[in-house]
PDB file of N, CA, C and O in Angstrom:
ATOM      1  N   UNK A   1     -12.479  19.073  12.731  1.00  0.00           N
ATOM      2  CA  UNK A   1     -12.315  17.726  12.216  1.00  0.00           C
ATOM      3  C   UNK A   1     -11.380  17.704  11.008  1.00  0.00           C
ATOM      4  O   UNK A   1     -10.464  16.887  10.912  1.00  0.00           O
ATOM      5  N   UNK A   2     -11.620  18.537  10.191  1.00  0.00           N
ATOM      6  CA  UNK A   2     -10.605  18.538   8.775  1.00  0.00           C
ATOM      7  C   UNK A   2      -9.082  18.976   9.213  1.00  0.00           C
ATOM      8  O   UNK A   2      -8.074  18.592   8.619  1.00  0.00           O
ATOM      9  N   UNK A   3      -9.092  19.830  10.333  1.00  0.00           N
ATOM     10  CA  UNK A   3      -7.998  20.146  10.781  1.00  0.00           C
ATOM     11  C   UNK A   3      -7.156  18.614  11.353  1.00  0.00           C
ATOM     12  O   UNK A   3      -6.061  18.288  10.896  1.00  0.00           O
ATOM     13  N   UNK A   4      -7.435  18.306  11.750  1.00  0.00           N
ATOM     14  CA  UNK A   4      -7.249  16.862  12.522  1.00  0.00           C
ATOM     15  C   UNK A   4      -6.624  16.162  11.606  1.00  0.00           C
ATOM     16  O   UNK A   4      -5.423  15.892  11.582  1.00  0.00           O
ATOM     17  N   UNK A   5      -7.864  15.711  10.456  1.00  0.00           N
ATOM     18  CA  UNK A   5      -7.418  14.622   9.403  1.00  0.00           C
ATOM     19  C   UNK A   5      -6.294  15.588   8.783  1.00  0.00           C
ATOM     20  O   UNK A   5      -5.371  14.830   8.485  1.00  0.00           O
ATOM     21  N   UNK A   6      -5.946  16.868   8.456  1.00  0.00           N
ATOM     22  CA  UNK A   6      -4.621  17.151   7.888  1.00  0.00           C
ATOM     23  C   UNK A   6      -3.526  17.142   9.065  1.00  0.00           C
ATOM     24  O   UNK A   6      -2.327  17.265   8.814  1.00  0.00           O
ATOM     25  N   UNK A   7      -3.795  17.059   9.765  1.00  0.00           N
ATOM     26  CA  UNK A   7      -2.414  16.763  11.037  1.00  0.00           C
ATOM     27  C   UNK A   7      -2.232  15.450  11.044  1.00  0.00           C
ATOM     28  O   UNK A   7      -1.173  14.940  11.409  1.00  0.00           O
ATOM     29  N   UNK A   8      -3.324  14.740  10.612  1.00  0.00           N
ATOM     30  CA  UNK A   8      -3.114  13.055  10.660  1.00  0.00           C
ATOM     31  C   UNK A   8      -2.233  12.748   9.253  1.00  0.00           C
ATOM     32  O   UNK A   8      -1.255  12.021   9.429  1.00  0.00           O
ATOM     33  N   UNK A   9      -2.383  13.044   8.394  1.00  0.00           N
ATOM     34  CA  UNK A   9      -2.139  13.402   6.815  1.00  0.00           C
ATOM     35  C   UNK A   9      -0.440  13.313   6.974  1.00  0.00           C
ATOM     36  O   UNK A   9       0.457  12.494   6.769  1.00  0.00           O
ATOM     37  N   UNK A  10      -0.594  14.611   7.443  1.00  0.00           N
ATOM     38  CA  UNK A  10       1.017  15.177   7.664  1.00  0.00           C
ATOM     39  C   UNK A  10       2.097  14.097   8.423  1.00  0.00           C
ATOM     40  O   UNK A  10       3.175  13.788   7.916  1.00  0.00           O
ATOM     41  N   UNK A  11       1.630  13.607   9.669  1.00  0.00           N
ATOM     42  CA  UNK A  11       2.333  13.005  10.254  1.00  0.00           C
ATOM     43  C   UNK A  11       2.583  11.289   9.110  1.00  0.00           C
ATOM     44  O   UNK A  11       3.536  11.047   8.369  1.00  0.00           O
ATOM     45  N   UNK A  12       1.928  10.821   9.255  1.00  0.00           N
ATOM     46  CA  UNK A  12       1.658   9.875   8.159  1.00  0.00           C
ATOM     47  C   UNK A  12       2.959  10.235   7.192  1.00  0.00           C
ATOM     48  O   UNK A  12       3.807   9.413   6.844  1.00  0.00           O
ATOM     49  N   UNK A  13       2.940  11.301   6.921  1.00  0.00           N
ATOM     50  CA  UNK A  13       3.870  11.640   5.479  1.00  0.00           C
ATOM     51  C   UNK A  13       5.020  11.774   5.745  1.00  0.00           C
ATOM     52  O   UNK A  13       5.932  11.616   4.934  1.00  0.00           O
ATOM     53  N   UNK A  14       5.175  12.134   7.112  1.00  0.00           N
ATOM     54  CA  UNK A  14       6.339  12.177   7.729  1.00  0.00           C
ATOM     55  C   UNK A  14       7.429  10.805   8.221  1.00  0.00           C
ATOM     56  O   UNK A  14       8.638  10.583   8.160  1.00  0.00           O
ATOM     57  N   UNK A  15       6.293  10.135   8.690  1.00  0.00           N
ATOM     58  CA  UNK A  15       6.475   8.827   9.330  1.00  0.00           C
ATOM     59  C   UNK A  15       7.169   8.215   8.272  1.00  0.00           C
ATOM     60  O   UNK A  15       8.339   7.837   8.330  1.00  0.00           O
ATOM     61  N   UNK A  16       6.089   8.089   6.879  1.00  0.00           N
ATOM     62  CA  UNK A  16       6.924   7.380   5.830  1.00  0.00           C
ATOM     63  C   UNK A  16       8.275   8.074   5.163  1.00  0.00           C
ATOM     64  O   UNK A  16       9.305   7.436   4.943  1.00  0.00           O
ATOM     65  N   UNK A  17       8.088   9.604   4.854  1.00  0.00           N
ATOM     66  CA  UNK A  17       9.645  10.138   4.571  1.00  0.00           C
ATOM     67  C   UNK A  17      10.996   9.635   5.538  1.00  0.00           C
ATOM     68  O   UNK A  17      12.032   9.182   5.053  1.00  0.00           O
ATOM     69  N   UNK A  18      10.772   9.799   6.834  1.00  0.00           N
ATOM     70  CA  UNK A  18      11.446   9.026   7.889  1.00  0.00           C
ATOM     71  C   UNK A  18      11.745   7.901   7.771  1.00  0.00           C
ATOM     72  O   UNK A  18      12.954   7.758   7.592  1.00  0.00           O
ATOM     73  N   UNK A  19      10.959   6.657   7.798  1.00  0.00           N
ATOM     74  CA  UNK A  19      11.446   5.354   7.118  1.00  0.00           C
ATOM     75  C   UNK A  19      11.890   5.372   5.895  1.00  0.00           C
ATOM     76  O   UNK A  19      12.818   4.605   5.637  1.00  0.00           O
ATOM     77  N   UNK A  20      11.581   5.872   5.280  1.00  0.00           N
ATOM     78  CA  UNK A  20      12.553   5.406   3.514  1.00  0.00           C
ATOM     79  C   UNK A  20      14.188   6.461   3.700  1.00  0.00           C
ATOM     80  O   UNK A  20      15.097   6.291   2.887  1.00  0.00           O
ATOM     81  N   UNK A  21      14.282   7.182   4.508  1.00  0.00           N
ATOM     82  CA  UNK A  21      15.655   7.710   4.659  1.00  0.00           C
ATOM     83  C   UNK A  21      16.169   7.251   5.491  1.00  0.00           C
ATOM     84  O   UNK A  21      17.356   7.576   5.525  1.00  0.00           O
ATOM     85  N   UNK A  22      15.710   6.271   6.643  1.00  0.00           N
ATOM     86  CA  UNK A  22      16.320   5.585   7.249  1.00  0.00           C
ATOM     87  C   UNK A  22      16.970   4.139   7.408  1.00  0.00           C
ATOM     88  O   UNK A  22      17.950   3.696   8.007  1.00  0.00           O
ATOM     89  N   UNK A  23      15.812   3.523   6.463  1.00  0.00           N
ATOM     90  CA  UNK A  23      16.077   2.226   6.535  1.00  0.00           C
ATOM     91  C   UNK A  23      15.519   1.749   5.323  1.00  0.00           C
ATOM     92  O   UNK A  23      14.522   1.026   5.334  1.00  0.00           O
ATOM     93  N   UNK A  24      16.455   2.325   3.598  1.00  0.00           N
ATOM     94  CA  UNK A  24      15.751   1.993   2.802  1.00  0.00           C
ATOM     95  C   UNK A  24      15.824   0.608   1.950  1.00  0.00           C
ATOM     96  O   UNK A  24      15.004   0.333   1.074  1.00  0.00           O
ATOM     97  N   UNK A  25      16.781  -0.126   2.276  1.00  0.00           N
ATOM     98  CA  UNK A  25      16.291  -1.725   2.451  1.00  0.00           C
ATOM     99  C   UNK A  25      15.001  -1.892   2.463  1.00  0.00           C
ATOM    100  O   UNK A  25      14.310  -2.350   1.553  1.00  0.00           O
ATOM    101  N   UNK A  26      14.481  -1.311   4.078  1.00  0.00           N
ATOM    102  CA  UNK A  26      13.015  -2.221   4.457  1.00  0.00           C
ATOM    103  C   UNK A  26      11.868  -2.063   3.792  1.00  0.00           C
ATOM    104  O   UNK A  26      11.040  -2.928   3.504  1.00  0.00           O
ATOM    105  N   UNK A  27      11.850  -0.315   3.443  1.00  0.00           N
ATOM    106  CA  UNK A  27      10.988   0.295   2.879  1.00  0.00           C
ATOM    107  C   UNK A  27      10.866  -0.198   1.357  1.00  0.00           C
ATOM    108  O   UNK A  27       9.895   0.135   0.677  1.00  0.00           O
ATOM    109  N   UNK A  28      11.967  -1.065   0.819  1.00  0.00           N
ATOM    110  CA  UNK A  28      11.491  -1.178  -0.701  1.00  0.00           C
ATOM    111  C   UNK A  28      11.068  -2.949  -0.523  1.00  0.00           C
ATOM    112  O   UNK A  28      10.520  -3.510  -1.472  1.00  0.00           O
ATOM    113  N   UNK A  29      11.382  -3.721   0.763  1.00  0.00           N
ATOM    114  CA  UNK A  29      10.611  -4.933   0.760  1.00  0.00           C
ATOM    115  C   UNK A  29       9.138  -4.589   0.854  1.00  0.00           C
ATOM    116  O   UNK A  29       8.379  -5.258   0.153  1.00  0.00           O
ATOM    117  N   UNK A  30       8.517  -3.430   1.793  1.00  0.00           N
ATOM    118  CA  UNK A  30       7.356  -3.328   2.306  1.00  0.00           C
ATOM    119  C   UNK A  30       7.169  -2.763   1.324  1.00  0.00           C
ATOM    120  O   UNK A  30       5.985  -2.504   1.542  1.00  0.00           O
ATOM    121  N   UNK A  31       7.458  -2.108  -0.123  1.00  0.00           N
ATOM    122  CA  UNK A  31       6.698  -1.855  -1.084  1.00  0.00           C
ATOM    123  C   UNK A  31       6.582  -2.719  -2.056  1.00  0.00           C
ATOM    124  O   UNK A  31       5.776  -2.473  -2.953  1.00  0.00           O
ATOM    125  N   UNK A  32       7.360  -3.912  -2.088  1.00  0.00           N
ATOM    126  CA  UNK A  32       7.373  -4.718  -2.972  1.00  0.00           C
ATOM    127  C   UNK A  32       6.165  -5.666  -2.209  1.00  0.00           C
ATOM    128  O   UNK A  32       5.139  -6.017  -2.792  1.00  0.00           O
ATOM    129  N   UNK A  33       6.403  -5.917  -1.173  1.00  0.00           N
ATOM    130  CA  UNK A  33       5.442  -6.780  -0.463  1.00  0.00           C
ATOM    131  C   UNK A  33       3.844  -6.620  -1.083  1.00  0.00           C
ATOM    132  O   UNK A  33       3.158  -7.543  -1.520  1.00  0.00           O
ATOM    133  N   UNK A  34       3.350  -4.758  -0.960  1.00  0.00           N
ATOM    134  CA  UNK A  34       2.337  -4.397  -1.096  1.00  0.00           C
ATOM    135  C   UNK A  34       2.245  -4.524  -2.364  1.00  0.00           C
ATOM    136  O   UNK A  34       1.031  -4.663  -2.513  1.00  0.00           O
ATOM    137  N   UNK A  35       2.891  -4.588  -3.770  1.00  0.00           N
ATOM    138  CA  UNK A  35       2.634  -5.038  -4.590  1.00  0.00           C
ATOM    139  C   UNK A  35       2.149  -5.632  -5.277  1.00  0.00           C
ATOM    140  O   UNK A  35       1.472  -5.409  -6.281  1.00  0.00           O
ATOM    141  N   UNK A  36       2.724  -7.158  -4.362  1.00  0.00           N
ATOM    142  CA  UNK A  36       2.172  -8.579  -4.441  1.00  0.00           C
ATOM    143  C   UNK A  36       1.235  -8.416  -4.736  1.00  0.00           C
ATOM    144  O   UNK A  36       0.678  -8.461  -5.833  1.00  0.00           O
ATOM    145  N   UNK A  37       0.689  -8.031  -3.033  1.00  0.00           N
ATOM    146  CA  UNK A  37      -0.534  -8.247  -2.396  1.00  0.00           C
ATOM    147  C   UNK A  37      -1.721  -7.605  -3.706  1.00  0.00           C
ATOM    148  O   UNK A  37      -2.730  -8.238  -4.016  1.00  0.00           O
ATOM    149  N   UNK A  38      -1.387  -6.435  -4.259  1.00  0.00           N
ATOM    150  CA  UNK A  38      -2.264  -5.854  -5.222  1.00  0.00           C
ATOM    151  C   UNK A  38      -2.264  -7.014  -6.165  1.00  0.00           C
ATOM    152  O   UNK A  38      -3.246  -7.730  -6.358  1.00  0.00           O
ATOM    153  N   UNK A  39      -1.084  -7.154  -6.748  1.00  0.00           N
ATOM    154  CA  UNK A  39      -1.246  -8.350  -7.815  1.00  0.00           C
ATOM    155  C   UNK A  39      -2.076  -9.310  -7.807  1.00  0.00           C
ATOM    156  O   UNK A  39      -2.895  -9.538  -8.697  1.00  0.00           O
ATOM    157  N   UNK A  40      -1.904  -9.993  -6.705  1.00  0.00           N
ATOM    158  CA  UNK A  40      -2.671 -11.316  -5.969  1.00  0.00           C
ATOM    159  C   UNK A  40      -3.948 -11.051  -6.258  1.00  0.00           C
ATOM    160  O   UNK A  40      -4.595 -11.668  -7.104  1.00  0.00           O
ATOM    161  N   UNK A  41      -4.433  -9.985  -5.469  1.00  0.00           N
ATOM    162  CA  UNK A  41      -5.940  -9.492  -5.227  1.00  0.00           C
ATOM    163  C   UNK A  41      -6.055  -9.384  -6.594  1.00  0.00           C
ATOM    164  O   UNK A  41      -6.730 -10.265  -7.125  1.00  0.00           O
ATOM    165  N   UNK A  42      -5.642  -8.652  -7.212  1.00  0.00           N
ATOM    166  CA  UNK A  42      -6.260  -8.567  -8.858  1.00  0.00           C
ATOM    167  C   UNK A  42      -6.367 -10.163  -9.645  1.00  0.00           C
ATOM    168  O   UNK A  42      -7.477 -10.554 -10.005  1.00  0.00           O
ATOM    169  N   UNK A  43      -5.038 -11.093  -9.887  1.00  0.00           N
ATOM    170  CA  UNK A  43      -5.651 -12.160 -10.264  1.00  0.00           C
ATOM    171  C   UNK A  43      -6.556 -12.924  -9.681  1.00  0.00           C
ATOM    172  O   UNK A  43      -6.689 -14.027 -10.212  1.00  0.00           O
ATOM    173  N   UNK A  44      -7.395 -12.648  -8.528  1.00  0.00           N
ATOM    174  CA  UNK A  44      -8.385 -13.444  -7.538  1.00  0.00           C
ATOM    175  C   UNK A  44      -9.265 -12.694  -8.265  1.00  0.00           C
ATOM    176  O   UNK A  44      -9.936 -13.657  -8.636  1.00  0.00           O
ATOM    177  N   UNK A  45      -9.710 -11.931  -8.679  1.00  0.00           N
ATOM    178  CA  UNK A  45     -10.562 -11.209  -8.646  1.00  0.00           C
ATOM    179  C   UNK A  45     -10.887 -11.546 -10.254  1.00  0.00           C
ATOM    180  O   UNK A  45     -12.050 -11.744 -10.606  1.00  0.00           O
ATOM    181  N   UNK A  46      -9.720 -11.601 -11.253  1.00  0.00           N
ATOM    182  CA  UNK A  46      -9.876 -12.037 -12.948  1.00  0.00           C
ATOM    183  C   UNK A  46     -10.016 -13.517 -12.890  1.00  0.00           C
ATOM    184  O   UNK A  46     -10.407 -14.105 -13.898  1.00  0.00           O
ATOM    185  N   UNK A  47      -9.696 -14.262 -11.658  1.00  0.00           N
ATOM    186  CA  UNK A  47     -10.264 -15.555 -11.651  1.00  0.00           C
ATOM    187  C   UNK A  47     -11.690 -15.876 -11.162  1.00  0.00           C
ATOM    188  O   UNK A  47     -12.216 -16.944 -11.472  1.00  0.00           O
ATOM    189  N   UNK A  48     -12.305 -14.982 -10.418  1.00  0.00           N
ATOM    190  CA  UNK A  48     -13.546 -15.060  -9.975  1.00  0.00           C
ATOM    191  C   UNK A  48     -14.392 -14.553 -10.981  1.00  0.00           C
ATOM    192  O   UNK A  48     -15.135 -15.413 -11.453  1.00  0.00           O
ATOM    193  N   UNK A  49     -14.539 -13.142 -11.573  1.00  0.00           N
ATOM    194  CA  UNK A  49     -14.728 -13.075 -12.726  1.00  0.00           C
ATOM    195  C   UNK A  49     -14.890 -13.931 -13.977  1.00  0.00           C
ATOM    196  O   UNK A  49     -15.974 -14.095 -14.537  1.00  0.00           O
ATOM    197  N   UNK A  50     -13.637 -14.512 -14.412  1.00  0.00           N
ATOM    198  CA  UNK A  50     -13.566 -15.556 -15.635  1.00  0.00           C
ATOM    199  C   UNK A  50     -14.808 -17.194 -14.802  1.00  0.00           C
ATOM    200  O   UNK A  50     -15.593 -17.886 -15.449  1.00  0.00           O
ATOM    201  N   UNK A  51     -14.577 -17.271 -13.654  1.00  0.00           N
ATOM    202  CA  UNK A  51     -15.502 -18.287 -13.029  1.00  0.00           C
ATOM    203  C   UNK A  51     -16.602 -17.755 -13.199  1.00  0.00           C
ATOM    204  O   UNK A  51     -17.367 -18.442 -13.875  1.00  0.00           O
ATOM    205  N   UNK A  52     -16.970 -16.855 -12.876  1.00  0.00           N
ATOM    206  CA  UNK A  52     -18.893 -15.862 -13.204  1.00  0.00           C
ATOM    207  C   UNK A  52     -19.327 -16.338 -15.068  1.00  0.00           C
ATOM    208  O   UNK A  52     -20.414 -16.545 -15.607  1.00  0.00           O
ATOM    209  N   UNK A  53     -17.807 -16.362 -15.638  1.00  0.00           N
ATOM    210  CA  UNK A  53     -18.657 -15.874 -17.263  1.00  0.00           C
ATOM    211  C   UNK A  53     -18.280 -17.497 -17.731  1.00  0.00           C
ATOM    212  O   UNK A  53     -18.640 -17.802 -18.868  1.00  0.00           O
ATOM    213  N   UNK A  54     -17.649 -18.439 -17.000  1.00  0.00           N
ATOM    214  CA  UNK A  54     -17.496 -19.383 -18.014  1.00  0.00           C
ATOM    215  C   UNK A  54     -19.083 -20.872 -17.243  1.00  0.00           C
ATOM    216  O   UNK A  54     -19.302 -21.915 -17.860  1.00  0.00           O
TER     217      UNK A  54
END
């Protein structure tokens, strides 16, 4: 099983080295994208919060 998840690991790492040398346009929208998305989630989360304490 651990063998597995490091072959899964690897490929994964590969997949993404592969896209960012290939097409690194896309790869810096899809990291900016995921960004957002963190951002977002975090102010939802300091707004739900600040809603709990006020």
């Amino acid at each position: 099983m651990a063998q597995t998840k490091k072959i899964a690991l690897y490929m994964v790492i590969v997949f993404v080295l592969y896209t960012i040398i290939t097409s690194p346009d896309r790869a810096a929208d899809l990291v900016q994208i995921g960004f957002e998305g963190i951002s977002s989630a975090a102010k939802g989360v300091g707004a739900f919060m600040t809603a709990l304490v006020s």
